[in-house]
N, C-alpha and C positions, 0 to 999 in steps of 0.2 A: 155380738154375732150379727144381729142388725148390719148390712151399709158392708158386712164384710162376705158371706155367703148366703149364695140363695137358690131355690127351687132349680133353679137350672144349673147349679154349680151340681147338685149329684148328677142330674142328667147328663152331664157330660161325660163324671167321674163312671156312671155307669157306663156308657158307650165306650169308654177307653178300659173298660173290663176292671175295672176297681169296684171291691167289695167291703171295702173297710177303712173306717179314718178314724183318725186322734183329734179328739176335742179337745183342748187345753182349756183348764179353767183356774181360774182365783177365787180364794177362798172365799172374797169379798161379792162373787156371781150367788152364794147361798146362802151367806150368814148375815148378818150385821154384827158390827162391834161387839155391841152389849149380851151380842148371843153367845159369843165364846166363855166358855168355861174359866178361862185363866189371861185375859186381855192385858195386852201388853199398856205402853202408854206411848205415846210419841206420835208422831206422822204416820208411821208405817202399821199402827193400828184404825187410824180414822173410817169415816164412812168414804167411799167408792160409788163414782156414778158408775150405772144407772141404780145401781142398789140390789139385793137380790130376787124382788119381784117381777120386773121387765128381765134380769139376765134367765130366771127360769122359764119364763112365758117364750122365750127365746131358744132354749134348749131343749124346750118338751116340742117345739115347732119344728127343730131340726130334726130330734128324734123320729117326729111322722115322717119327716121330708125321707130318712133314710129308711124306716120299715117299710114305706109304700113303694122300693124299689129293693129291697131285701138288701139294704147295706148296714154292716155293723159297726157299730160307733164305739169309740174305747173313749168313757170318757174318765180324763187325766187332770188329779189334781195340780195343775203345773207350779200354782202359787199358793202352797199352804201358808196358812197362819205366823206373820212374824219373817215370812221371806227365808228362804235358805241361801242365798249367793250373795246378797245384797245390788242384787242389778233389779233396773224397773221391771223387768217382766217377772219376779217373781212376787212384787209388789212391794218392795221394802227397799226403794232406790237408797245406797250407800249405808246399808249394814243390817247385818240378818242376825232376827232373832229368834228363830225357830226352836234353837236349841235351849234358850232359855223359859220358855214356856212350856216345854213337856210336846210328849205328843198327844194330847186329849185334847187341844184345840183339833188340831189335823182330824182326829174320829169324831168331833161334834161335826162339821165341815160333811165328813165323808156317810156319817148317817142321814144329818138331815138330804144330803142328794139323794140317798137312797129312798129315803121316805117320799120324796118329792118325783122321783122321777123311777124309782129303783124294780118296779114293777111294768113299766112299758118294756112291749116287746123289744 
């Protein structure tokens, strides 16, 4: 999120009357590896800069940026666990294995956000 929005990017969104955005995240912004329940092996499971300590410090910073102007943020697991398409942005550049690990990586992923961020307004 870093270098890509910031404090003035709502305030514009707000002046143009926009009340709400999609945050798109990777699963690699909450977990680490070793945190998934059922971790694959190969490339498309490694560790992910920046890791998920700076990606949440990042996302709880945006979260303010949007309450303090009353904007609501959907935020969207866009790259679960294992990559679904096998394109880079879902983070499993050339083949997805989502289906082969179940979906309990995806709900470790989608608690820990909750836990981490799942109580801000």
């Amino acid at each position: 999120i870093d270098g890509w929005i910031g404090e003035e990017h709502f305030d514009w969104m707000v002046g143009k009357g926009i009340n709400a955005v999609r945050l798109p995240l990777g699963w690699w912004d909450v977990l680490r590896p070793h945190e998934l329940p059922n971790p694959g092996s190969g490339a498309a499971w490694g560790e992910m800069a920046p890791g998920p300590a700076p990606a949440l410090r990042a996302i709880r910073r945006l979260l303010d940026w949007a309450e303090a102007r009353g904007v609501v943020v959907l935020l969207d697991l866009h790259g679960a666990p294992g990559g679904q398409n096998g394109k880079e942005h879902s983070g499993c550049a050339g083949r997805a294995e989502w289906h082969r690990y179940s979906i309990d990586n995806s709900l470790a992923v989608l608690r820990r956000l909750m836990d981490e961020v799942g109580e801000h307004p």
